[in-house]
Structures are given as structure tokens and as C-alpha cells.
C-alpha positions in Angstrom: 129.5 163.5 191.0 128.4 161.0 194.0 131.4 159.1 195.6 132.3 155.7 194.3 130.6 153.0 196.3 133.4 150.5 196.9 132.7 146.9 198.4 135.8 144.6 199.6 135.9 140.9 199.4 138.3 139.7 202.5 138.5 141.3 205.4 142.4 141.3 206.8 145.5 142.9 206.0 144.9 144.3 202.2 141.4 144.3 203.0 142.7 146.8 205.7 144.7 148.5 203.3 142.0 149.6 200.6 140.1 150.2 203.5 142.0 153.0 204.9 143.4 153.8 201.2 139.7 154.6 200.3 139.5 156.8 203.8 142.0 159.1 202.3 139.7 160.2 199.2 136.7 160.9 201.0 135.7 163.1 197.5 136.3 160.2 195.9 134.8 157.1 197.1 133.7 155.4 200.3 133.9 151.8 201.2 130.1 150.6 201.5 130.2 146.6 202.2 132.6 144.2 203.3 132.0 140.5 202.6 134.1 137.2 204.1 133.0 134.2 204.7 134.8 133.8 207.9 132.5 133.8 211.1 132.4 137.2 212.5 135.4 138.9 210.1 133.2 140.7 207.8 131.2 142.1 210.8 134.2 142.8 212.8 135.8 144.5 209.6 133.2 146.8 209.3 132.7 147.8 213.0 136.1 148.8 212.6 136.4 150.8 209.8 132.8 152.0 209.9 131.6 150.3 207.4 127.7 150.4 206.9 127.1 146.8 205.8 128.5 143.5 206.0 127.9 139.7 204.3 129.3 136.7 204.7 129.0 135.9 200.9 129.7 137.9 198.2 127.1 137.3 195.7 125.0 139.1 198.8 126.7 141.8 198.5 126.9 141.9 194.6 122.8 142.4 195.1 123.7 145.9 197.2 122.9 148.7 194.7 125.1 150.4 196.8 128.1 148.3 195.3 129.5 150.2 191.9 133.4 148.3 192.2 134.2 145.5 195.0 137.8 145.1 195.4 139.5 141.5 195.7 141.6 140.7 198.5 140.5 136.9 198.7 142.7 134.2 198.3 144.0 133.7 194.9 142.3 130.8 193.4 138.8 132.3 194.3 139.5 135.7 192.1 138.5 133.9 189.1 135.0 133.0 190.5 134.5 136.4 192.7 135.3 138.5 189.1 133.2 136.4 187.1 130.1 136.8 189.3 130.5 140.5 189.6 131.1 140.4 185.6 127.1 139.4 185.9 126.3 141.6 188.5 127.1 144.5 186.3 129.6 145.5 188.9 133.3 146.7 188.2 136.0 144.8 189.5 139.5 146.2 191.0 141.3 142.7 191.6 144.6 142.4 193.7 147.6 140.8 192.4 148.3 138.6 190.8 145.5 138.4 188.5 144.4 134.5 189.1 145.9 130.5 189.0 145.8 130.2 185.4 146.0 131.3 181.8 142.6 129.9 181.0 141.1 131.9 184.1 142.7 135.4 183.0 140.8 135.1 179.7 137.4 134.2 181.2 137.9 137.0 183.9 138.8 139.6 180.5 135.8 138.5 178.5 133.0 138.1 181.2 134.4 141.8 181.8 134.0 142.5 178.1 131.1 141.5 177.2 129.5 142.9 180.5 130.5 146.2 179.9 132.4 146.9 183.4 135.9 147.6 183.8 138.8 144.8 185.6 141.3 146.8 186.8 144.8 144.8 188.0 145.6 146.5 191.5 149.5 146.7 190.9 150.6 149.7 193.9 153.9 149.7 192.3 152.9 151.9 189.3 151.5 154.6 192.3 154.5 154.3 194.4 155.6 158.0 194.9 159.3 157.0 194.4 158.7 154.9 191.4 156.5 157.1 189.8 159.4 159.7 189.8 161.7 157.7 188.7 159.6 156.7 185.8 159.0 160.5 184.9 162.6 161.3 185.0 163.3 158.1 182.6 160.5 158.7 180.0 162.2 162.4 180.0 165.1 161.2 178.9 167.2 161.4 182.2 168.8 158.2 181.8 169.5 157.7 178.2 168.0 154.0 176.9 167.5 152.4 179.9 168.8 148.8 179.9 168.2 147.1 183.0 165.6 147.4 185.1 165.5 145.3 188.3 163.4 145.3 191.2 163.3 143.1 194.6 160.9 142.9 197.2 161.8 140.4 200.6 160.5 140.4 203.7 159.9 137.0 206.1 156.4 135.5 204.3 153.0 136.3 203.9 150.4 137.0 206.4 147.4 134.9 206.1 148.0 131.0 205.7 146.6 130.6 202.3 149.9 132.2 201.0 151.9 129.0 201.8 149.1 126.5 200.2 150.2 126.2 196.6 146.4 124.9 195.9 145.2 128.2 197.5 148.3 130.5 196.1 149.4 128.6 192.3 152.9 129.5 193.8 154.8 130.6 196.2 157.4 133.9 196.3 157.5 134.4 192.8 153.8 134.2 192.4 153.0 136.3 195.9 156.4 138.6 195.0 157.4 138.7 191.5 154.5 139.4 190.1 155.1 143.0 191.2 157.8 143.0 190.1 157.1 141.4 186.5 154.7 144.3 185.9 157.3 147.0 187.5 159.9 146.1 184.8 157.5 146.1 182.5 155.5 148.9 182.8 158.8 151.3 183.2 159.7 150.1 179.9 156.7 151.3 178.5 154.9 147.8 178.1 157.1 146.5 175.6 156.6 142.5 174.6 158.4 139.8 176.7 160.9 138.2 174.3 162.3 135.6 177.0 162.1 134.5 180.6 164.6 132.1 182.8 164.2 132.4 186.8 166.1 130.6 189.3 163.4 129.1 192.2 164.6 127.2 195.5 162.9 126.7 199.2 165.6 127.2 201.5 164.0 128.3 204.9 160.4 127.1 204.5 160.2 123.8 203.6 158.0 123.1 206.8 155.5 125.3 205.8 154.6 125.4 202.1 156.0 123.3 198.8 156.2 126.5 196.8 159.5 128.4 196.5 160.7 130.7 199.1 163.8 132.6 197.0 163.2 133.0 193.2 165.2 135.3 190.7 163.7 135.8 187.7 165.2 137.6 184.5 163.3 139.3 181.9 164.0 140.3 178.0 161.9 142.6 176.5 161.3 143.3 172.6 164.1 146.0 172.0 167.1 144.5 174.4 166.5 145.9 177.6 166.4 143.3 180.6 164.4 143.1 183.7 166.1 141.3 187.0 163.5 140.8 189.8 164.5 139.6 193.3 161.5 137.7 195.3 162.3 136.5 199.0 160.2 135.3 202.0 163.7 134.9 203.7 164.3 138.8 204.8 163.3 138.8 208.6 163.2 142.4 210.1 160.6 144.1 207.6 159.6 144.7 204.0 162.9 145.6 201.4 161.3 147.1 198.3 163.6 148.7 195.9 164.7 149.5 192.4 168.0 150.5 190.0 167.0 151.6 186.6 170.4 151.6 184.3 170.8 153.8 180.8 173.7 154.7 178.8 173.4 158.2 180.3 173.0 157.6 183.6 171.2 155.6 186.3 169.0 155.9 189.7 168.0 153.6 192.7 165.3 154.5 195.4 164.3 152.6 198.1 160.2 152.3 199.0 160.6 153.0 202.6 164.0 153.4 203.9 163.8 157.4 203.0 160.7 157.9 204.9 161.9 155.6 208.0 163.1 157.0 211.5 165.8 155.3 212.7 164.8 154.4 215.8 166.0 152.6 218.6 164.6 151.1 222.0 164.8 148.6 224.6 161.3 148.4 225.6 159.9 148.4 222.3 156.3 150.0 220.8 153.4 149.5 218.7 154.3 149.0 215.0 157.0 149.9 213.0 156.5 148.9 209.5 154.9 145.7 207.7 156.7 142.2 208.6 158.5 143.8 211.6 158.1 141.3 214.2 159.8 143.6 217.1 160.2 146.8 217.9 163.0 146.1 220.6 166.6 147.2 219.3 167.0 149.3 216.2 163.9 149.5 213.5 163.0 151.7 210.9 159.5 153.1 211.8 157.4 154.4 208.2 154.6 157.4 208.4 153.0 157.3 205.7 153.3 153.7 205.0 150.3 153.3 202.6 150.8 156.7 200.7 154.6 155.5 200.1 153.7 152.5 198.8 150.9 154.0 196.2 147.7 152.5 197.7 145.6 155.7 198.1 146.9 157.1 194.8 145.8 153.5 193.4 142.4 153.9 194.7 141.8 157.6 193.6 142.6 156.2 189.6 140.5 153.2 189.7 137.2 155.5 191.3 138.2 158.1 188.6 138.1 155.1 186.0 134.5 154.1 187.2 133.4 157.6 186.7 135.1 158.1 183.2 137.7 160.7 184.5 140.6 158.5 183.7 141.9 155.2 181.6 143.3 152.6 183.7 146.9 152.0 183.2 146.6 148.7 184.8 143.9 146.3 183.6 143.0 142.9 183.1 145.5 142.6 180.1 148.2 143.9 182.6 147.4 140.8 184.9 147.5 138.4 182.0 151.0 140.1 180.5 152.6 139.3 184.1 150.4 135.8 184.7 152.1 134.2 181.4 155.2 135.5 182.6 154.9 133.8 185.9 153.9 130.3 183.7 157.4 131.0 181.7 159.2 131.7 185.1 157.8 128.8 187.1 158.4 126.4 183.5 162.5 127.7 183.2 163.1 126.8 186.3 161.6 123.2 186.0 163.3 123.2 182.4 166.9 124.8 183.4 166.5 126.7 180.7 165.0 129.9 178.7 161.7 130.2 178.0 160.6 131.9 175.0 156.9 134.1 174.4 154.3 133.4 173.9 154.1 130.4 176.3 150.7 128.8 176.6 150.8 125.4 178.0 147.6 123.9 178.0 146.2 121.6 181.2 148.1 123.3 183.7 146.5 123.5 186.9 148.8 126.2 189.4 151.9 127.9 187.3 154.1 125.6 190.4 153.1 122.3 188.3 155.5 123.8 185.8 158.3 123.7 188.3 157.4 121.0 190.8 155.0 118.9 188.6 152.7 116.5 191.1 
């Protein structure tokens, strides 16, 4: 069958990523049309990944036939509106993490979906990661006994693009940019059981001069059955991205690290090009990753979502998946406000960004 025609909304760094991710599976699907409304980044995008047409608006590009799926790497409070319009378009929609702002958006984005007959996919890498994957296989064979804790922690020193650090942009800050990967990690190794109960910890304790969202959050999770989720969030870790996981049964246990087994330690005085994502120098010792997108699942993500469009395959991350971890994040950023646990289902009503529920204006 004919390659998947892929168009990207946003044009830097995961708009790079699903760019080069799509590169990889050139059986699969090919990236036809960028779209940003930034002068000249759409253009500039597609010069450099040869991409044959550019727009600086999307509904443009929603009128290329060309366009099966676009892919949503625009700022957070705009998924709502970019999904919605290629619900109407008739196109399929892959939309980056996390889902949207608000409850009320999640269900518009499912039904416009619906009742359009196209398929939302939730881009959540974690369920592609190599590592993760394995460790999943060996769980849900029995290798660990009944697992009992799950916890998982990303950290690295903040986002790239500004919006990240504008709650009115972002609904949130770590947790929301952070924990929601891990939210749906915890979850989905359990095998999607409900959430029984959430209570997180937030503070901001190095970035209070750039954004009023949190900067550190730990956020625990209990799932229908007893088992626990612990997930670690941090814009505070300078030197690179820390993604890891410790799964814990009563017959036995395993960690793996994202990156650190496919690093070179490395060390120079003059420095080089790149090293690995949030790495601000090279000088010194560093960690240089090959492989970097294939370790952390993009490619592999790609290559199920074009099979999806074409039939091959049911998604195992969807618009439902985005709404699981979305009300989480409303319980998470609502405990910590509250002190205390917060029990599912949770559907405050009149919330504008799940922050209000921690920091109301």
C-alpha cells in the first residue's frame, strides 16, 4: 500500500523529532507538509528535512490531499483547536503529549474524532521505548511475580521552546510537561487498570523567575488492585535528560535506564557538537547517545500510528489514553493545592489550566 502522508504542525524540536522518526520508515510513511505560523519556520523546516510543502496555517494544510495524519507538536492549549479542525477535515490526528488544557477539551477532541470517523492517537514514546518495552514483556510473562510499584522519573534542566514556562500556553508546569509520561508509563505497565487515588507533592524551587508553574513534582498513584505508581518530574537536573524506571513484584524486580546503557562515556576539554538532549556542554565528562530517537521509541511510535491509518494495527495509545492521564494530572495538580488524597473520578467543572487547582488566580 502507498506510504502514509504525514503533515506536522510546529516546526522545532519534536517537530524535528517526528521528522527524522518518519525518515526511518521510508516503507511506511513520508512527511509531506509542515505548517507554523512563525515567519519563515515552516519554510525553513522543510528545506531542512526536504519536505515538499510548507504553510504558515494549518487549516492550509488540512486542504492538501496529500495530508492523511498531521502530527501535533504545537503548544499545548492550541491541540484542542488543531485536532478539532482536522476532525472536519477528515484527517487523522497523532497529538503529542499531553493530550490538551482541560477535561472538557479531551472530550470534544474524542468525539469530533468519533463522529468523524478518523483515529486520535496520544503520542506517548514511553510505551515504544526499547528498554521499557522489554521490561513490560518480561513482567506480563510473569518474571516479576505481581508487580507492586511501579515508578518512573524523568529530569533534565526545562523545556526548550518558551511556551513551556507560560502556564496559559502549558496548563502546568513539570508535572504537566513531565509526568504525564509518566502517568501513562505506570499505567499502561499495569495493564490500564483504573486509578483509585492520586496525591503529588509540587514546589518551584529553581525557576521562580521564569514560569509560576511547578519546577519539582512527585506524584503517587493507586490503581484498582493495590499496586502503586511513584513518578519523579524535575526541570532541576542540569547536565542532560535522566529517564528511568524500577518495576517491583513479589518475585523479583528490574530497573533500566533510557540512555545511560547506550551512552559513551566520554571525556574532553575542547568539547564537540551534541551529546544528548538538554546537554548544555560538551567540555568535561558527558554521556554521548547513538541512537537517541530509536532508544527513546519515536520511530517505533511512528511505524504503529502509519500502520493504524492503514488498518494494520489498533493503537495502544489513543485519545482515551490522553484523557486517563489528563484527569490524573487535574487530581495531581488539585492534592497538592488540597494537601491531601484525591480520589477518582475527579471532574471539577470551570477549571481553566489543571495549575488553578494548585495555584488558584
Amino acid at each position: 500500500m502507498t506510504k502514509v502522508g504525514v503533515g506536522i504542525v510546529g516546526s522545532r524540536f519534536q517537530a524535528d523529532c517526528i521528522a527524522t522518526s518518519v525518515q526511518a520508515l521510508p516503507d511506511e510513511a513520508e512527511v509531506v507538509a509542515v505548517a507554523s505560523p512563525s515567519p519563515g519556520n515552516a519554510a525553513a523546516f522543510a528545506e531542512r528535512h526536504g519536505v515538499p510543502s510548507s504553510y504558515t496555517d494549518h487549516r492550509e494544510m488540512l486542504r492538501d490531499p496529500r495530508v492523511e495524519v498531521i502530527s501535533i507538536s504545537a503548544p499545548n492549549y492550541l491541540h484542542a483547536r488543531i485536532t478539532i479542525d482536522a476532525a472536519r477535515a477528515g484527517k487523522h490526528v497523532i497529538c503529542e503529549k499531553p493530550l490538551c488544557i482541560t477535561l472538557e477539551e479531551a472530550d470534544e477532541m474524542i468525539d469530533a474524532c468519533s463522529r468523524a470517523g478518523v483515529l486520535l492517537l496520544y503520542a506517548e514514546e514511553l510505551f515504544f521505548a526499547p528498554k521499557y518495552v522489554k521490561a513490560k514483556q518480561m513482567a506480563d510473562e510473569g518474571a516479576f511475580g505481581r508487580v507492586h510499584l511501579v515508578k518512573q522519573g524523568e529530569k533534565h534542566s526545562g523545556p526548550h521552546a518558551d511556551w513551556f514556562w507560560d502556564v496559559k500556553q502549558s496548563g502546568g508546569g513539570a508535572l504537566m510537561d513531565l509526568g504525564c509520561h509518566g502517568i501513562a508509563f505506570c499505567w499502561w505497565f499495569l495493564g490500564k487498570p483504573k486509578v483509585k487515588s492520586v496525591y503529588a507533592q509540587l514546589s518551584t524551587q529553581v525557576h521562580a523567575n521564569r514560569t509560576e508553574g511547578d519546577d519539582e513534582a512527585i506524584t503517587i498513584i493507586e490503581f484498582e488492585g493495590g499496586a502503586m505508581g511513584i513518578v519523579e518530574s524535575s526541570w532541576n537536573r542540569p547536565g542532560g535528560m535522566d529517564d528511568s524506571i524500577e518495576v517491583f513484584g513479589d518475585k523479583g524486580q528490574t530497573y533500566a535506564d533510557m540512555l545511560m546503557g547506550n551512552s559513551l562515556p566520554t571525556y574532553s576539554e575542547v568539547g564537540f557538537g551534541y551529546a544528548v538532549e538538554k546537554a548544555s556542554s560538551t567540555r568535561g565528562w558527558t554521556y554521548p547517545v547513538f541512537e537517541e530517537h530509536w532508544n527513546y521509541g519515536f520511530p517505533q511510535e511512528m511505524r504503529h500510528f502509519a500502520r493504524c491509518v492503514r488498518g494494520k494495527e489498533t493503537p495502544i495509545s489513543d485519545g482515551e489514553t490522553g484523557r486517563v492521564v489528563q484527569e490524573v494530572l487535574y487530581a495531581a495538580y488539585a492534592s497538592a493545592g488540597r494537601g491531601s488524597k484525591i480520589t477518582l473520578p475527579f471532574r471539577p467543572t470551570g477549571i481553566a489550566r489543571p495549575i488553578d487547582l494548585w495555584k488558584r488566580p
